[in-house]
PyMOL CGO cylinders between C-alpha atoms (Angstrom):
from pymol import cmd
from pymol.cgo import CYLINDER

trace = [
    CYLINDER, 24.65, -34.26, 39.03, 26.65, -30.92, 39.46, 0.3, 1, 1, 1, 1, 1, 1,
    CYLINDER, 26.65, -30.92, 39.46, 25.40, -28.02, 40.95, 0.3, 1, 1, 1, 1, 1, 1,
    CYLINDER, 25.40, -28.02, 40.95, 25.14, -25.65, 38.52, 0.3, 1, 1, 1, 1, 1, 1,
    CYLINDER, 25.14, -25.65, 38.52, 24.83, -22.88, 40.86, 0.3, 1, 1, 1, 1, 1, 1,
    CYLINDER, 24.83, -22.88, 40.86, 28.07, -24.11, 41.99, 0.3, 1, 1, 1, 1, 1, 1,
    CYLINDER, 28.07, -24.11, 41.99, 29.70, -24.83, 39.14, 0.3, 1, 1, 1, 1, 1, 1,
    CYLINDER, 29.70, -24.83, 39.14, 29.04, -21.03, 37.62, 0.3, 1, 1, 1, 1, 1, 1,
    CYLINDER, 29.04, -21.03, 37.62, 30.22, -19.75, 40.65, 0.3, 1, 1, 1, 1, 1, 1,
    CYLINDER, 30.22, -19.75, 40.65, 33.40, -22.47, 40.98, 0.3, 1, 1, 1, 1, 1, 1,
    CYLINDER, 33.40, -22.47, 40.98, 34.29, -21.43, 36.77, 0.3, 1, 1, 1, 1, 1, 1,
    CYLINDER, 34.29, -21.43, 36.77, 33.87, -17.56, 37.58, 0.3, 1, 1, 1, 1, 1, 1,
    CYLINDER, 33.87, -17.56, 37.58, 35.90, -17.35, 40.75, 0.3, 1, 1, 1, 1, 1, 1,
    CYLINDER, 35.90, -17.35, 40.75, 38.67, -19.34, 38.65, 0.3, 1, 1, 1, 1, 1, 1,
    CYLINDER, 38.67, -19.34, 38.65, 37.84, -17.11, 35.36, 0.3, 1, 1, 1, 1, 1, 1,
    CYLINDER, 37.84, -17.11, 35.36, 38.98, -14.06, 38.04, 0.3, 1, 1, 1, 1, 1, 1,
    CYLINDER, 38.98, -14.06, 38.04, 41.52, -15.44, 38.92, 0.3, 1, 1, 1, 1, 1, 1,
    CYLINDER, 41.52, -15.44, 38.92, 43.55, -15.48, 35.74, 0.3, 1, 1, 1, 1, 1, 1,
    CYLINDER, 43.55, -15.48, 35.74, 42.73, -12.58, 34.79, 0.3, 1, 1, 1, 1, 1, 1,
    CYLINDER, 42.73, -12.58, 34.79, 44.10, -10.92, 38.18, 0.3, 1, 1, 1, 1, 1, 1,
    CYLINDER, 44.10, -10.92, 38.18, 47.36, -13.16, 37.89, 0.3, 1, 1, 1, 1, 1, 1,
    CYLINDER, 47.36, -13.16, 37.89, 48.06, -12.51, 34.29, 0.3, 1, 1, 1, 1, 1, 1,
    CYLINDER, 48.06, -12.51, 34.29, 47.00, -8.69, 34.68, 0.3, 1, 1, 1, 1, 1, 1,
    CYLINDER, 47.00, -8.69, 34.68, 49.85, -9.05, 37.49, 0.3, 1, 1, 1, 1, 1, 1,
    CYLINDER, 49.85, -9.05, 37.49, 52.45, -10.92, 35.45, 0.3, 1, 1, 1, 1, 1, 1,
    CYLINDER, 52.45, -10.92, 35.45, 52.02, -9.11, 32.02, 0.3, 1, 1, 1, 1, 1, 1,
    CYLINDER, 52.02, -9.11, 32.02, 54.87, -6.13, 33.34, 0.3, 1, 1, 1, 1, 1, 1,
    CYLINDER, 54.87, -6.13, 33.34, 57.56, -8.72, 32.51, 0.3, 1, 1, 1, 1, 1, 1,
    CYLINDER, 57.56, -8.72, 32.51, 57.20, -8.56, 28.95, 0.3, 1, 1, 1, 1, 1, 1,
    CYLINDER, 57.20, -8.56, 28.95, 56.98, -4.69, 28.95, 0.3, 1, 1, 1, 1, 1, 1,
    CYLINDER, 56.98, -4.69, 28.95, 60.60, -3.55, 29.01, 0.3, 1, 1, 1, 1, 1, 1,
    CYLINDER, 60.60, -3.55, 29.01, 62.59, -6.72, 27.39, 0.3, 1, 1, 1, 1, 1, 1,
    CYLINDER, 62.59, -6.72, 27.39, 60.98, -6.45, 24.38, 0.3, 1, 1, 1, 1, 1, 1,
    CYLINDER, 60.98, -6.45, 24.38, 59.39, -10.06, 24.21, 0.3, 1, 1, 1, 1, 1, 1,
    CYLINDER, 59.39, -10.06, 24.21, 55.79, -9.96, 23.84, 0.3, 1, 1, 1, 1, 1, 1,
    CYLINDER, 55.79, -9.96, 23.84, 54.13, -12.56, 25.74, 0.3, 1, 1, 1, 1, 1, 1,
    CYLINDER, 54.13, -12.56, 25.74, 53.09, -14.50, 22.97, 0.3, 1, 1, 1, 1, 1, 1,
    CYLINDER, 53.09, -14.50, 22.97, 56.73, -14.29, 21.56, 0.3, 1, 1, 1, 1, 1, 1,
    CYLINDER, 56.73, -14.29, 21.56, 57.79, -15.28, 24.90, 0.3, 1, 1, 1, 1, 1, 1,
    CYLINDER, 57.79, -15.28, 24.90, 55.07, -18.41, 24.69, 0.3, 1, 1, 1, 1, 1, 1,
    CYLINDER, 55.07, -18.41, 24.69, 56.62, -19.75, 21.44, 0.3, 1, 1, 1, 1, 1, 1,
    CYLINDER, 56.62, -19.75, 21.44, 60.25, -19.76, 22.62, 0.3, 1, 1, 1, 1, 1, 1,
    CYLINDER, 60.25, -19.76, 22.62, 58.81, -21.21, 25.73, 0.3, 1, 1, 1, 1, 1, 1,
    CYLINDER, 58.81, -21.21, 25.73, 57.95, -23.97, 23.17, 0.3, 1, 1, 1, 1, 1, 1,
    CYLINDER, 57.95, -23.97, 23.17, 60.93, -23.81, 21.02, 0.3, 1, 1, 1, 1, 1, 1,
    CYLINDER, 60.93, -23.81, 21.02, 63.33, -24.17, 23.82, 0.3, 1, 1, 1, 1, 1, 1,
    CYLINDER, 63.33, -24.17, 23.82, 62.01, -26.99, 25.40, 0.3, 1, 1, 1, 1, 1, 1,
    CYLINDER, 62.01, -26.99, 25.40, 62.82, -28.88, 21.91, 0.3, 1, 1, 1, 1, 1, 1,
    CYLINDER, 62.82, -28.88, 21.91, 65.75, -30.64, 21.15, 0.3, 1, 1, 1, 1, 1, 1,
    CYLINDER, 65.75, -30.64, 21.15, 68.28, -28.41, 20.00, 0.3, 1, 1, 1, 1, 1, 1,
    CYLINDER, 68.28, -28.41, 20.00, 65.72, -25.83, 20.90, 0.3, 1, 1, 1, 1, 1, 1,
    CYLINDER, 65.72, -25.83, 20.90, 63.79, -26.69, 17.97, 0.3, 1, 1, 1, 1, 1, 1,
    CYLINDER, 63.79, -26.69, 17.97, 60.25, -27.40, 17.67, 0.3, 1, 1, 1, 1, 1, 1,
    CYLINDER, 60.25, -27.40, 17.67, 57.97, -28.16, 14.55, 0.3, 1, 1, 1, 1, 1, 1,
    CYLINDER, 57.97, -28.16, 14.55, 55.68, -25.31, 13.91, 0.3, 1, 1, 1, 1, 1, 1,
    CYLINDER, 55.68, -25.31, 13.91, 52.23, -27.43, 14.20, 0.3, 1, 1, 1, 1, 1, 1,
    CYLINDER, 52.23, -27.43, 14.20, 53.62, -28.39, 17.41, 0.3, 1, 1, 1, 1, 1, 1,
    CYLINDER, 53.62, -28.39, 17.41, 54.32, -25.13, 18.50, 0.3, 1, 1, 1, 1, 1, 1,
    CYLINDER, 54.32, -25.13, 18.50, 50.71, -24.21, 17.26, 0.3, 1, 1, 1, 1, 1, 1,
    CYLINDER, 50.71, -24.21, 17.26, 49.23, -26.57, 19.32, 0.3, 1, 1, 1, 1, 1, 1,
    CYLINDER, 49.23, -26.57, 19.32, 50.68, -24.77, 22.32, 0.3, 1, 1, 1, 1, 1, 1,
    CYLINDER, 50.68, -24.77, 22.32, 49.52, -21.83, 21.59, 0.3, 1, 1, 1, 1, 1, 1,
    CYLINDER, 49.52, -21.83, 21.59, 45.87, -20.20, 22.46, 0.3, 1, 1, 1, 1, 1, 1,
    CYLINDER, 45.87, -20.20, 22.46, 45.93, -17.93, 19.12, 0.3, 1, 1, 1, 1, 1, 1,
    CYLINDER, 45.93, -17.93, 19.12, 45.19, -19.57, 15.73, 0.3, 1, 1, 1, 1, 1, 1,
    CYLINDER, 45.19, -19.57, 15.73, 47.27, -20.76, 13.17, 0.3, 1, 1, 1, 1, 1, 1,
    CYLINDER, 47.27, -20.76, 13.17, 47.32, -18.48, 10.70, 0.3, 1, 1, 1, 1, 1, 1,
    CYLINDER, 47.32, -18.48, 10.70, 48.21, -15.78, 13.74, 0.3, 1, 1, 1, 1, 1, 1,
    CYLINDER, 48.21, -15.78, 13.74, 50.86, -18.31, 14.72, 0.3, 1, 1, 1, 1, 1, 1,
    CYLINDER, 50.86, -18.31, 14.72, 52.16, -18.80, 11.56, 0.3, 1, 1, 1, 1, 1, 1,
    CYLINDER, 52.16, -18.80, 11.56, 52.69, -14.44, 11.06, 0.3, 1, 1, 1, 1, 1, 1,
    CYLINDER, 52.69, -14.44, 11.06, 53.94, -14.34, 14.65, 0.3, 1, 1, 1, 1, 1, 1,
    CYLINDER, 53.94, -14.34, 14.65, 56.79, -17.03, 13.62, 0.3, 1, 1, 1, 1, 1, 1,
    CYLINDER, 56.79, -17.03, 13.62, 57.27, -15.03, 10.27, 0.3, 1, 1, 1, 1, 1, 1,
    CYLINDER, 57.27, -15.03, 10.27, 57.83, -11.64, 12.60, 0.3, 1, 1, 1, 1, 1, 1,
    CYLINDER, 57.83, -11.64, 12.60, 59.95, -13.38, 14.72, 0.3, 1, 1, 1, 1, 1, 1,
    CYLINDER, 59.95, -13.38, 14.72, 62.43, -14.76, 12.48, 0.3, 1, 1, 1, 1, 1, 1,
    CYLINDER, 62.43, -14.76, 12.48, 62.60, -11.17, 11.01, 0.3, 1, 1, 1, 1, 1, 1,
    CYLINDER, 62.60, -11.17, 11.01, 63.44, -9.97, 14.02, 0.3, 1, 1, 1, 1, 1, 1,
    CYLINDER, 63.44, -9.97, 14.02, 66.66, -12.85, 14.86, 0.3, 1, 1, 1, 1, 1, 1,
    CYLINDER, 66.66, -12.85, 14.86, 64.90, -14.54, 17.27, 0.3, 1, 1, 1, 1, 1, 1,
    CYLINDER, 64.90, -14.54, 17.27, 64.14, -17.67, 15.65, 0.3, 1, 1, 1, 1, 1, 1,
    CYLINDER, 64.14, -17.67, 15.65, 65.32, -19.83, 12.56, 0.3, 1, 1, 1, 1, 1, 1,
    CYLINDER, 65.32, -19.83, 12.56, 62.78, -21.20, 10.02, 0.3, 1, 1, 1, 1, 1, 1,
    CYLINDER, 62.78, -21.20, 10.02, 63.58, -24.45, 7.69, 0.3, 1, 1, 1, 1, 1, 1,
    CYLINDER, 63.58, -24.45, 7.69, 61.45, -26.90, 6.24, 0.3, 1, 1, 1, 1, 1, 1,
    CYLINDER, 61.45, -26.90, 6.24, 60.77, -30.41, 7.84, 0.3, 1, 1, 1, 1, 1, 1,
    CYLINDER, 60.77, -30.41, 7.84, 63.10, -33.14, 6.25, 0.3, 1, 1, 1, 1, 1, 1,
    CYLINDER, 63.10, -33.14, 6.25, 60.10, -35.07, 7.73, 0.3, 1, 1, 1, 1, 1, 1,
    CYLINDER, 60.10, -35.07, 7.73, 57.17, -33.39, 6.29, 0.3, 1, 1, 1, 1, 1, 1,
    CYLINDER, 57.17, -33.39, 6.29, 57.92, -31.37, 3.32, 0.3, 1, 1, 1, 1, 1, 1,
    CYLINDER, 57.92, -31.37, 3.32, 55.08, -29.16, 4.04, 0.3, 1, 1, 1, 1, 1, 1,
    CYLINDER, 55.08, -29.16, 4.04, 55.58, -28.34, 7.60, 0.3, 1, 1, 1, 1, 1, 1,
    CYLINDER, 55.58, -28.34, 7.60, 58.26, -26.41, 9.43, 0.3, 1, 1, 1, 1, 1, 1,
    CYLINDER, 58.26, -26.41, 9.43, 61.18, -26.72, 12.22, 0.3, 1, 1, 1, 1, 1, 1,
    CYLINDER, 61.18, -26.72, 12.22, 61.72, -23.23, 14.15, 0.3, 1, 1, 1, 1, 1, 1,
    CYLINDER, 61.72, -23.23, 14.15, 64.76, -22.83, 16.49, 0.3, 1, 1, 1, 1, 1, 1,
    CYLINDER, 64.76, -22.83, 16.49, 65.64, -20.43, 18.63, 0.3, 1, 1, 1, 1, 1, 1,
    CYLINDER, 65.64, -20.43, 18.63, 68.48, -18.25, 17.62, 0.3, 1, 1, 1, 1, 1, 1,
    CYLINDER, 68.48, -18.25, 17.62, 71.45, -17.22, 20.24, 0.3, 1, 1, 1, 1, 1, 1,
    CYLINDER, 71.45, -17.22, 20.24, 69.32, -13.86, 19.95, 0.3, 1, 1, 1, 1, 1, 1,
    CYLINDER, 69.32, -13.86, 19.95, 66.47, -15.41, 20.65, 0.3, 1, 1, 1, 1, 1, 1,
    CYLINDER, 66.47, -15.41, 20.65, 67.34, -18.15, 23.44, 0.3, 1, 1, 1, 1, 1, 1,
    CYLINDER, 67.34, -18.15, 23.44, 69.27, -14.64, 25.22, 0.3, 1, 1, 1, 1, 1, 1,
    CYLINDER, 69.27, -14.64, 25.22, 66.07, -12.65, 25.23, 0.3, 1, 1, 1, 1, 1, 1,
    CYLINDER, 66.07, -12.65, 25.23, 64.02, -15.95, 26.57, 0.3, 1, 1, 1, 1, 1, 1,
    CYLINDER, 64.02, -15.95, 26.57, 66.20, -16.39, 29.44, 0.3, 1, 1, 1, 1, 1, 1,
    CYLINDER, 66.20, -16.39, 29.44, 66.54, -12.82, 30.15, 0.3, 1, 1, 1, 1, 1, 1,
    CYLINDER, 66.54, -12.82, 30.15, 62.69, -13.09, 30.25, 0.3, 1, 1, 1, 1, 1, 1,
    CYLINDER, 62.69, -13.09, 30.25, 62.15, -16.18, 32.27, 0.3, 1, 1, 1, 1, 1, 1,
    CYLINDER, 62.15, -16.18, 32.27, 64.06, -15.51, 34.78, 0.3, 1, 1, 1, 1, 1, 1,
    CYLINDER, 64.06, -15.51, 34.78, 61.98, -12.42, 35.93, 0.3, 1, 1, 1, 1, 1, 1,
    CYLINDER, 61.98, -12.42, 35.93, 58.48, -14.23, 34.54, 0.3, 1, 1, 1, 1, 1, 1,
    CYLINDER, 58.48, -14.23, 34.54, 59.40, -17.34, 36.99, 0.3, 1, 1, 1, 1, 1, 1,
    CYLINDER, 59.40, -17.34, 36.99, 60.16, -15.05, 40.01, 0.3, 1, 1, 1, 1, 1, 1,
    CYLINDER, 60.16, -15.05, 40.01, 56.83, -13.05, 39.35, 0.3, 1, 1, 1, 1, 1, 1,
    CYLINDER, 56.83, -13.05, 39.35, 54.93, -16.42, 39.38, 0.3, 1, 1, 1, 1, 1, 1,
    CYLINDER, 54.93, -16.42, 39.38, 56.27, -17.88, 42.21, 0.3, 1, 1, 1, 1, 1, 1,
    CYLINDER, 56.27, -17.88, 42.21, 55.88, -14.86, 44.25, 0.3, 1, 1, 1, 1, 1, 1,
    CYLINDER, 55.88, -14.86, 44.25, 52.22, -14.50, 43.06, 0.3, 1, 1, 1, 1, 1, 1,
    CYLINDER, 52.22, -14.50, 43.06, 51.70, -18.49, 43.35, 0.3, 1, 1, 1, 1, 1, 1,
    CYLINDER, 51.70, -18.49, 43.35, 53.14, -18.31, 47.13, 0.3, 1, 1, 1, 1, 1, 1,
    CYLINDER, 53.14, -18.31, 47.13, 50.06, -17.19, 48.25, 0.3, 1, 1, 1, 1, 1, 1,
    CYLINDER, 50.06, -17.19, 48.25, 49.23, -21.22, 48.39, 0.3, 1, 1, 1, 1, 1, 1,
    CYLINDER, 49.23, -21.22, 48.39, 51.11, -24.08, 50.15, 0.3, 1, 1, 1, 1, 1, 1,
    CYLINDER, 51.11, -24.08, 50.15, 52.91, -26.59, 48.17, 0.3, 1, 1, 1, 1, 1, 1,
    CYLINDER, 52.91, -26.59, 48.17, 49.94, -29.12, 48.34, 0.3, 1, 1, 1, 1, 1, 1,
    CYLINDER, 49.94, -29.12, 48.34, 47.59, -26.32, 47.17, 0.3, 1, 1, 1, 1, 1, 1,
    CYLINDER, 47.59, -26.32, 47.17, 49.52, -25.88, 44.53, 0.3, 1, 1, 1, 1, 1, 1,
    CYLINDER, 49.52, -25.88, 44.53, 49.54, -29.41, 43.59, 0.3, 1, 1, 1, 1, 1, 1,
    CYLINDER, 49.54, -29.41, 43.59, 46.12, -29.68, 44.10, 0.3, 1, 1, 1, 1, 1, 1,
    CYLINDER, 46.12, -29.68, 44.10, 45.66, -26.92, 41.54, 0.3, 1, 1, 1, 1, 1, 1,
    CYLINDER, 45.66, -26.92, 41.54, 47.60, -28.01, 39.03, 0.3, 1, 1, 1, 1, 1, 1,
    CYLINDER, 47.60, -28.01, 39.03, 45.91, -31.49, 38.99, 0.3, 1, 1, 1, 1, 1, 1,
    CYLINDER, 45.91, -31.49, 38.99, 42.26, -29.77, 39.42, 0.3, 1, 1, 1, 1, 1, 1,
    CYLINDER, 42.26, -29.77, 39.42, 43.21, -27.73, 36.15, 0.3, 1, 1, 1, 1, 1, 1,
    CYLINDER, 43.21, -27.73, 36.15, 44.79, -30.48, 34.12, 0.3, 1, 1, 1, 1, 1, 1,
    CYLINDER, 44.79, -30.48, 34.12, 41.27, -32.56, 35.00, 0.3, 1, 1, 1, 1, 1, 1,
    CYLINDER, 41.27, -32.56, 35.00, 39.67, -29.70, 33.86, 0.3, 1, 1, 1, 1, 1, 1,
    CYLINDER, 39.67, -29.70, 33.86, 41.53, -29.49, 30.80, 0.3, 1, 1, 1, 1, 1, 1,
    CYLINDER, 41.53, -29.49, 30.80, 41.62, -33.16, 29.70, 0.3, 1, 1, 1, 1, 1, 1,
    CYLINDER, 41.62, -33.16, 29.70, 37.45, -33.21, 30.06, 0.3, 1, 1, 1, 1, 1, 1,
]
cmd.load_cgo(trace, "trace")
């Protein structure tokens, strides 16, 4: 059995510690003009095939609901930064795809996002690191 003394303490410490590295890294999105949820769905989007992801998928990435998803999609396409069709698959879902707007501003963004993580991440060795990133995904996949 766990230690639930422990395990508080373990979920708390690690609870901190997102919120001081994302307090940290939130400055990139300040002056491009990507929000960070914005920045989250082209994350998504660009990762696609012809940078193009189905919206549910892109949902499923996201930690915001649909219905915010779906508006967030809607604001970005207003603003050029993504394409909106319906699935030739699924005649009730949707394909977005980043525009050349869009991909520009994502890679603009990215570049400074990854350099802010890495420096903040370099704080642990490459098998740290590791170790982290399986310890999370464990976490994740209980």
């Amino acid at each position: 059995m766990t230690d639930r003394r422990l395990a508080i303490a373990a979920w708390e410490s690690l609870f901190r510690a997102q919120h001081e590295v994302l307090s940290e890294i939130s400055g990139d999105f300040c002056e491009d003009g990507l929000t960070q949820a914005e920045y989250d769905v082209l994350l998504t989007v660009t990762r696609g095939e012809d940078h193009a992801a189905r919206l549910r998928d892109v949902t499923s990435h996201m930690l915001i609901s649909q219905p915010s998803v779906s508006r967030l999609v809607d604001r970005m396409v207003a603003r050029g930064l993504l394409a909106k069709c319906t699935d030739p698959q699924d005649g009730r879902g949707a394909i977005v795809r980043a525009t050349d707007a869009g991909l520009t501003a994502f890679r603009r963004v990215a570049t400074v996002h990854g350099r802010s993580i890495a420096e903040r991440m370099s704080v642990l060795s490459d098998a740290e690191l590791a170790e982290l990133e399986a310890l999370t995904a464990k976490l994740r996949g209980a």
